[in-house]
VEXDREN-2710 file (C-alpha; in Angstrom, 1 decimal):
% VEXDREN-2710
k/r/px/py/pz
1/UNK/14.0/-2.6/10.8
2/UNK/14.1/-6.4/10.9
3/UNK/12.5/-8.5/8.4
4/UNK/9.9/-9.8/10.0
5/UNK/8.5/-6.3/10.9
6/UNK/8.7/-5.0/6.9
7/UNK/7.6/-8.3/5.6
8/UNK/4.5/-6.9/8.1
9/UNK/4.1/-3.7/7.1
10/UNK/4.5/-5.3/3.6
11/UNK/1.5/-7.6/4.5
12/UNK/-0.8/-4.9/6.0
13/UNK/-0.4/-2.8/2.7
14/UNK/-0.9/-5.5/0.4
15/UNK/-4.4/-6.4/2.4
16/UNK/-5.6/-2.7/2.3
17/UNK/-4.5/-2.3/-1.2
18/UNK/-6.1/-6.1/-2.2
19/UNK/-9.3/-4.8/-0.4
20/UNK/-9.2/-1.6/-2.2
21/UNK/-8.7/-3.4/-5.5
22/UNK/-11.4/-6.1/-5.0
23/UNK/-13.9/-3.1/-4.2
24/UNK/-12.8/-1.5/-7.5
25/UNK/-13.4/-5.1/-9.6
26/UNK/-16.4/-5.4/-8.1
27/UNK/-17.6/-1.8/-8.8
28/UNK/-16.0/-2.5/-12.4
29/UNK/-17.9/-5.0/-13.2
30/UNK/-21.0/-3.9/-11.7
31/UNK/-20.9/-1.0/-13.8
32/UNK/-19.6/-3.0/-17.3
33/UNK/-22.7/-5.7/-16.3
34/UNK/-25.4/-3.0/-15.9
35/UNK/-23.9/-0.5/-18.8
36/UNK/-25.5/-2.7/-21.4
37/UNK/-28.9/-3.1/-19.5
38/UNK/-32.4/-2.2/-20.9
39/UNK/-30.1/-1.8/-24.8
40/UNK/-30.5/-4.2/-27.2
41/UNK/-27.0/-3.8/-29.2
42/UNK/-24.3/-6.2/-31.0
43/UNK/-21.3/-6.3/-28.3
44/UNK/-18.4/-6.0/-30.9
45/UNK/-16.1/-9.0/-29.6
46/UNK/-12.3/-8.3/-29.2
47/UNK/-9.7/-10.3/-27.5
48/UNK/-9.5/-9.3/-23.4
49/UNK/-5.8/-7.8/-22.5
50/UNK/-4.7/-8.7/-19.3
51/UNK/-1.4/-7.6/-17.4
52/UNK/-0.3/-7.8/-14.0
53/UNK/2.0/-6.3/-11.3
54/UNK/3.5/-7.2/-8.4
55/UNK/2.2/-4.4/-5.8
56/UNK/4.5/-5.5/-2.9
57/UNK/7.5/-3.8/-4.8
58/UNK/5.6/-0.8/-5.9
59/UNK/4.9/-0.2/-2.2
60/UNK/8.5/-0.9/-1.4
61/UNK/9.5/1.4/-4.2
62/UNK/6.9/4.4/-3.1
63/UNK/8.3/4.1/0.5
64/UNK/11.3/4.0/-0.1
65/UNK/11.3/7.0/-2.1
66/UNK/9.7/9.1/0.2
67/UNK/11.5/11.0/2.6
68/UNK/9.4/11.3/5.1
69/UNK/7.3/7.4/4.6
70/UNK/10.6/6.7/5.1
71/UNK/11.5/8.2/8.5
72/UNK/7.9/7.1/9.5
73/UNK/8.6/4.1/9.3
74/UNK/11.8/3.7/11.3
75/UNK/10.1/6.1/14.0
76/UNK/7.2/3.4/14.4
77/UNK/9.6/0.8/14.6
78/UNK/11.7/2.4/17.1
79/UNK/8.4/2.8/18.8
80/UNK/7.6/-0.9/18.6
81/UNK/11.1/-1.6/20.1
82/UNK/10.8/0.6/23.0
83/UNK/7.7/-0.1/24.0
84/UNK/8.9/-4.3/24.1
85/UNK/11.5/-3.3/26.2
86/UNK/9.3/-1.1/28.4
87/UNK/6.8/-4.1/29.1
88/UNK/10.3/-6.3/30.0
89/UNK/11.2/-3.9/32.5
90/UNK/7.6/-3.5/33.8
91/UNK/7.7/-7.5/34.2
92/UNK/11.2/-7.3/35.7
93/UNK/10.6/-4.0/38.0
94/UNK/9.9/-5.0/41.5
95/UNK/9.7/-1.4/43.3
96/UNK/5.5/0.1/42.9
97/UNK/6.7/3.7/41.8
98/UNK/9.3/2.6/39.0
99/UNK/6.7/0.3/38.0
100/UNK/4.3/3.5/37.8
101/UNK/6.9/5.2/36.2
102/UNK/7.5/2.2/33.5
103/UNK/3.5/2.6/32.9
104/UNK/3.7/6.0/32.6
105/UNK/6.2/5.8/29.8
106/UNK/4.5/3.0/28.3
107/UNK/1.0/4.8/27.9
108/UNK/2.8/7.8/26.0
109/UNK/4.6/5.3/23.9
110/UNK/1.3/3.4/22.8
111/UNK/-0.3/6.9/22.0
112/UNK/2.7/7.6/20.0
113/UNK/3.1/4.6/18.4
114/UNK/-1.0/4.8/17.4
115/UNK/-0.5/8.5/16.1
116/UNK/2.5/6.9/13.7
117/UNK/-0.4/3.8/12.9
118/UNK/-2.6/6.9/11.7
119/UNK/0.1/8.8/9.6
120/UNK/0.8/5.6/8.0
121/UNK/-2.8/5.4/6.7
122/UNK/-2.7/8.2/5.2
123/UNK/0.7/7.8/3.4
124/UNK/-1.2/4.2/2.5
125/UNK/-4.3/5.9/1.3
126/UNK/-1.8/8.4/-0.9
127/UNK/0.1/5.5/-2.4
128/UNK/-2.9/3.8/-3.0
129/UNK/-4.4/6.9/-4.8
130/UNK/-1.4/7.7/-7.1
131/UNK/-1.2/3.4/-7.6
132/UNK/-4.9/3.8/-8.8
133/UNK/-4.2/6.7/-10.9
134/UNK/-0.9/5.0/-12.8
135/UNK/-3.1/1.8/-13.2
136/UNK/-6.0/3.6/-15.1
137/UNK/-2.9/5.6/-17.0
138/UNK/-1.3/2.5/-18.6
139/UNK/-4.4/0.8/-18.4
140/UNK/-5.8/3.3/-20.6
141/UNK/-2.7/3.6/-22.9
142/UNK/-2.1/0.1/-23.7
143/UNK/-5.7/-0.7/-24.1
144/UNK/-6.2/-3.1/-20.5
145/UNK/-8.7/-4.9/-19.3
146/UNK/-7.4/-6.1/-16.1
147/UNK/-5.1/-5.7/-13.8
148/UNK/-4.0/-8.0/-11.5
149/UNK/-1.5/-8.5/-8.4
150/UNK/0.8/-11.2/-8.7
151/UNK/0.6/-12.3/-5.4
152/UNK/-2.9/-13.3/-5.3
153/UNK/-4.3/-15.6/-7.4
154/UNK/-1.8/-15.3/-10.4
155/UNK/-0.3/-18.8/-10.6
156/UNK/1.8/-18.5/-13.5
157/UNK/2.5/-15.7/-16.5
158/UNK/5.1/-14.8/-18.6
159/UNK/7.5/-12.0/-17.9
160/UNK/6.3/-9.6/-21.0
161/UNK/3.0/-9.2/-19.4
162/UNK/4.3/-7.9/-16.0
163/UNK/4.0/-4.1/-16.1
164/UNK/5.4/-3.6/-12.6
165/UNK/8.2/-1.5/-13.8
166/UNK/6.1/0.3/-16.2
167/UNK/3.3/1.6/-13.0
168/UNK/6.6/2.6/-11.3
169/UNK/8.0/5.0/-14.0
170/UNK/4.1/6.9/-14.4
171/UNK/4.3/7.3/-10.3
172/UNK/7.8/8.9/-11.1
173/UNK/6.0/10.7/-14.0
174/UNK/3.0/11.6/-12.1
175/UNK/5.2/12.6/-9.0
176/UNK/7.1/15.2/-11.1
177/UNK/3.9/16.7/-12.4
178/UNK/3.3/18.0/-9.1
179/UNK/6.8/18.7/-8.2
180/UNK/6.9/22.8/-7.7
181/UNK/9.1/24.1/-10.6
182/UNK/12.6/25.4/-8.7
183/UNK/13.6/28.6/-10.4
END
């Protein structure tokens, strides 16, 4: 895989996570506006804690350790490459039932190539799930407000409040959970 296709793929998941994550801040604080509606009560103040990660390496990282995201990947890619060098030789291709022929293969390249686009989505929707599910974890544990993604509209912050490495180690965690127990 060049870089240019995984800085891509690395795009694509960022905007369906980024979506998925503005749709849960927005539900968020829907839900933390309107919990206080209709009650008069004394909000106790305490200071906001806010963390970030960088959610183009946890993708990388949950790829990259999975077997079979893995071989997804280099299959669509492969894909991608022969169907590029299928349209050359349909430019190139001067005799009608070569031509057809190039077509031919090009169509059942294109359906595989969208069958691999629709595995991926699922293995984005899985990351994205177990992503969510670490978030709320250390979110939880160390007493978070917010979470954001470092590529967005983070400008600067220190170092210590990065918990990139920390969401990758409760994937890791939550990943051997489910692990069946070899006897």
């Amino acid at each position: 895989m060049d870089a240019q296709q995984s800085t891509g793929n690395v795009k694509a998941l960022k905007a369906t996570v980024n979506h998925s994550l503005i749709g849960f801040a927005t539900v968020l604080l829907i839900v933390v506006s309107s919990s206080g509606c209709g009650r008069l009560h004394e909000v106790k103040e305490r200071e906001v804690r806010l963390r970030y990660v960088n959610l183009s390496i946890i993708f990388e990282f949950m790829i990259n350790s999975d077997a079979e995201a893995v071989n997804l990947r280099n299959r669509k890619n492969e894909l991608i490459a022969d169907l590029r060098r299928t349209e050359e030789m349909i430019l190139k291709e001067r005799d009608s039932d070569r031509k057809a022929g190039l077509i031919t293969s090009m169509d059942r390249l294109k359906i595989d190539l969208r069958k691999a686009k629709e595995k991926e989505d699922s293995f984005k929707h899985r990351f994205l799930n177990e992503i969510n599910r670490s978030l709320a974890i250390i979110a939880d544990e160390r007493g978070i407000d917010f979470i954001l993604n470092i590529g967005d509209e983070l400008v600067y912050s220190r170092r210590e409040y990065d918990i990139t490495d920390e969401v990758i180690r409760e994937i890791i965690t939550l990943r051997k959970r489910r692990a069946p127990v070899s006897r």
